[in-house]
C-alpha positions as CSV (number, residue, x, y, z in Angstrom):
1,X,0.0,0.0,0.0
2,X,1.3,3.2,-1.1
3,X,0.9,6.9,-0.4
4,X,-1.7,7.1,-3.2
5,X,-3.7,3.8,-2.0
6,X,-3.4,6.0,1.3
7,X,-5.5,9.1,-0.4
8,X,-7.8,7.2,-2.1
9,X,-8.9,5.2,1.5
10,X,-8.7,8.5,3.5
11,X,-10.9,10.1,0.7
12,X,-13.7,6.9,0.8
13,X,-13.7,7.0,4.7
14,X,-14.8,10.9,3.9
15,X,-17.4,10.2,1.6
16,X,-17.6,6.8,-0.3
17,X,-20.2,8.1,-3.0
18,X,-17.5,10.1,-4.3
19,X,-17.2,9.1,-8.3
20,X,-14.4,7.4,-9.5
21,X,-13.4,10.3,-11.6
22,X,-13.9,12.4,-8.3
23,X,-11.3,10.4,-6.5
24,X,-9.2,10.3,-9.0
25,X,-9.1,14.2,-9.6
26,X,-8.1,14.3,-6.0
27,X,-5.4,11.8,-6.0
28,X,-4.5,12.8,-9.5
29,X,-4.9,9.5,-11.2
30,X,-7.2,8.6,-14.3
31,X,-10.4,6.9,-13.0
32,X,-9.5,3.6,-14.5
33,X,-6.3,3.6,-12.4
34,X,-8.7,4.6,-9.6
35,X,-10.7,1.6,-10.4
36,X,-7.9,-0.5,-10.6
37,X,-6.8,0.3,-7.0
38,X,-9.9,0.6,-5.5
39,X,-10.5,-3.2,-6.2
40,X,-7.0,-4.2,-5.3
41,X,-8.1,-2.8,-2.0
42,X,-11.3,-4.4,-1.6
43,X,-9.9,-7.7,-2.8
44,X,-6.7,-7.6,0.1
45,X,-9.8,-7.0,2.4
46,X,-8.7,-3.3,2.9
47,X,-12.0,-2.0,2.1
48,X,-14.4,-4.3,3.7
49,X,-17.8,-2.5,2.7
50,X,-19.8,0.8,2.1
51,X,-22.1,1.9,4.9
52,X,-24.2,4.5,5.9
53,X,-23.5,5.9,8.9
54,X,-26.8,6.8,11.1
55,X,-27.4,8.8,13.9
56,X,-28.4,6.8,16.9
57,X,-31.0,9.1,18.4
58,X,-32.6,9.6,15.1
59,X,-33.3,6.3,14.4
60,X,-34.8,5.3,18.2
61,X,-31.6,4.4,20.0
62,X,-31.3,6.5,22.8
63,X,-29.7,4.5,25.0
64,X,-25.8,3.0,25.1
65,X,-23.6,1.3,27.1
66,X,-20.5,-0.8,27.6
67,X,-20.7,-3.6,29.5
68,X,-18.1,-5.7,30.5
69,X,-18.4,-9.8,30.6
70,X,-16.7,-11.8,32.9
71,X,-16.5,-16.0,31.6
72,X,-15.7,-18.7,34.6
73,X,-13.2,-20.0,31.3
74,X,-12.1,-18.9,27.9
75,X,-13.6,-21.7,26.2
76,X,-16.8,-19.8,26.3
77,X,-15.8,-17.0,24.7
78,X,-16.7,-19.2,21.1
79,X,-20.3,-19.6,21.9
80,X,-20.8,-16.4,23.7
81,X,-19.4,-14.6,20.9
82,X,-21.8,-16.3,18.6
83,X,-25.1,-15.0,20.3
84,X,-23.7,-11.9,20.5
85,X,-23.3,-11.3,17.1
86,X,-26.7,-12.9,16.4
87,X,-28.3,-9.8,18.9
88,X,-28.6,-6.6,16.7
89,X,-28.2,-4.6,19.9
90,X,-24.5,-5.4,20.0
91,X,-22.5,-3.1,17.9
92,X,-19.2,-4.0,19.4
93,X,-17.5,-7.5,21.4
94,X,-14.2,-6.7,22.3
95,X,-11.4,-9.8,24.1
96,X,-9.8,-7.6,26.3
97,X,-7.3,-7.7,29.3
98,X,-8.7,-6.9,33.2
99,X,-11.3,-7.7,35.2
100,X,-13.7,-8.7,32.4
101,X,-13.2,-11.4,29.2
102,X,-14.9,-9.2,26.9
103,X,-16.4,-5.7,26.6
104,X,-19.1,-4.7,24.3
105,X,-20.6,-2.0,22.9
106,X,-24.5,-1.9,23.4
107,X,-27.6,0.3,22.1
108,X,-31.0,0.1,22.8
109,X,-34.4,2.1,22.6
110,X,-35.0,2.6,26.3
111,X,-33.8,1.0,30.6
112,X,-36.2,-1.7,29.2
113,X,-34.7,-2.8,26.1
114,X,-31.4,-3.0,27.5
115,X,-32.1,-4.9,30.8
116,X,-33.8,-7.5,27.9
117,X,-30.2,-7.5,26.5
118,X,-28.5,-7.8,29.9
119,X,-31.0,-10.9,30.3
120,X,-30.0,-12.1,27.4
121,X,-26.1,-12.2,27.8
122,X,-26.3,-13.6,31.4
123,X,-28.1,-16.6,30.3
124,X,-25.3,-17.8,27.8
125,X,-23.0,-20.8,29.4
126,X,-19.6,-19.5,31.3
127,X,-21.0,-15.9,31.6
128,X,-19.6,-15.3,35.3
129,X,-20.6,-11.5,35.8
130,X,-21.6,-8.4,33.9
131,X,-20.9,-4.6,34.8
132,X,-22.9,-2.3,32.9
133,X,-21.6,1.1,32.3
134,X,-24.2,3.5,30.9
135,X,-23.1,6.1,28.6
136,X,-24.4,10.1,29.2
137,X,-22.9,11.6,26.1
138,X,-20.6,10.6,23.8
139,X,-18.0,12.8,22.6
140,X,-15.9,11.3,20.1
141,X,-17.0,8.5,17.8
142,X,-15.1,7.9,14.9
143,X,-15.4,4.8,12.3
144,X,-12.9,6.6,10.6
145,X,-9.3,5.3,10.9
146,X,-6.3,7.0,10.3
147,X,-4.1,6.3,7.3
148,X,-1.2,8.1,7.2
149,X,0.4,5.4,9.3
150,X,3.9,4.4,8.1
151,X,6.0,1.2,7.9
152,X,8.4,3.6,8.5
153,X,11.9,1.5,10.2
154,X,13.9,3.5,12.0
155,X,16.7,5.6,10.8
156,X,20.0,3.9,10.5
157,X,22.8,4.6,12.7
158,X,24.9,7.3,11.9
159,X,29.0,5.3,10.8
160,X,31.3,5.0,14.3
161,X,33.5,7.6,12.4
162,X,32.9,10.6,10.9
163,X,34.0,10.1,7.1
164,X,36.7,12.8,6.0
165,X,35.5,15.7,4.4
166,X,35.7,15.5,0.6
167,X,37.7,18.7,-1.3
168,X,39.7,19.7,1.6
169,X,43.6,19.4,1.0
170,X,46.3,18.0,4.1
171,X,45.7,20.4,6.8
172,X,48.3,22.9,7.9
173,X,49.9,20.2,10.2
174,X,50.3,17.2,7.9
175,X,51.5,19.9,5.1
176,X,54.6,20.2,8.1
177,X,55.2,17.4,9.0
178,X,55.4,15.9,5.5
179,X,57.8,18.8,4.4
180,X,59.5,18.0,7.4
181,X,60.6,14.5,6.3
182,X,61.1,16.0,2.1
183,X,64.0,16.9,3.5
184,X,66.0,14.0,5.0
């Protein structure tokens, strides 16, 4: 992936109606080469999909939290994660280190939905525990990744010794002492 591959995917996370002749003004590229790269993206699995993004108020979902999900052993975590992803509700499951197994990311309508959903994920096998944390506001939420992140390496050493600078003559010194054994 390359700076221009870079452009393109920061451009599509903006707004992924964009035509491809759009894009490729932007990234200066003829739309058949934007084409071309755009599927190489999607193919490497880059690009997963196209989404509209909704607001969750607007659409009935007033209500989200995180809650975290403690298993008595990790070879629950399987199953669990299989109804989970099954329950609309969910947006996010997360295998995380601390107190819990796994934290997701939960919206619902109303206190009633979600204690339905709570319900729900306590009575899947090995579920241990769950601490609900209700969200007030939310102030940053981004699907949008960066993607001017490098493979940069870091720089290489500078050389143990200074190389000698080129198009100087003998200094003063080595000009005397060289005269000094001319004459011998």
């Amino acid at each position: 992936m390359d700076a221009v591959d870079r452009r393109l995917l920061a451009l599509l996370q903006d707004d992924a109606k964009l035509s491809l002749a759009a894009l490729g003004e932007a990234a200066d590229l003829a739309a058949s080469s934007v084409a071309e790269r755009v599927k190489r993206l999607e193919a490497a699995g880059v690009i997963r999909g196209y989404h509209a993004v909704l607001d969750p108020q607007r659409v009935g979902l007033d209500l989200a939290a995180f809650i975290g999900v403690s298993l008595n052993y990790p070879k629950h975590i399987d199953a669990f994660e299989r109804v989970a992803l099954a329950m609309p509700e969910v947006q996010e499951c997360h295998h995380v280190t601390g107190a819990h197994s796994l934290l997701l990311k939960v919206r619902a309508r109303n206190t009633a939905a979600m204690e339905r959903v709570l319900s729900k994920l306590r009575g899947i096998d090995g579920v241990m525990r769950t601490e609900t944390m209700v969200v007030f506001s939310t102030r940053i939420e981004r699907a949008r990744l960066p993607t001017d992140v490098t493979d940069e390496r870091p720089a290489a050493r500078p050389p143990a010794t200074p190389p000698k600078p080129e198009g100087r003559g003998p200094t003063p010194r080595s000009t005397k002492a060289r005269k000094g054994t001319e004459r011998g």
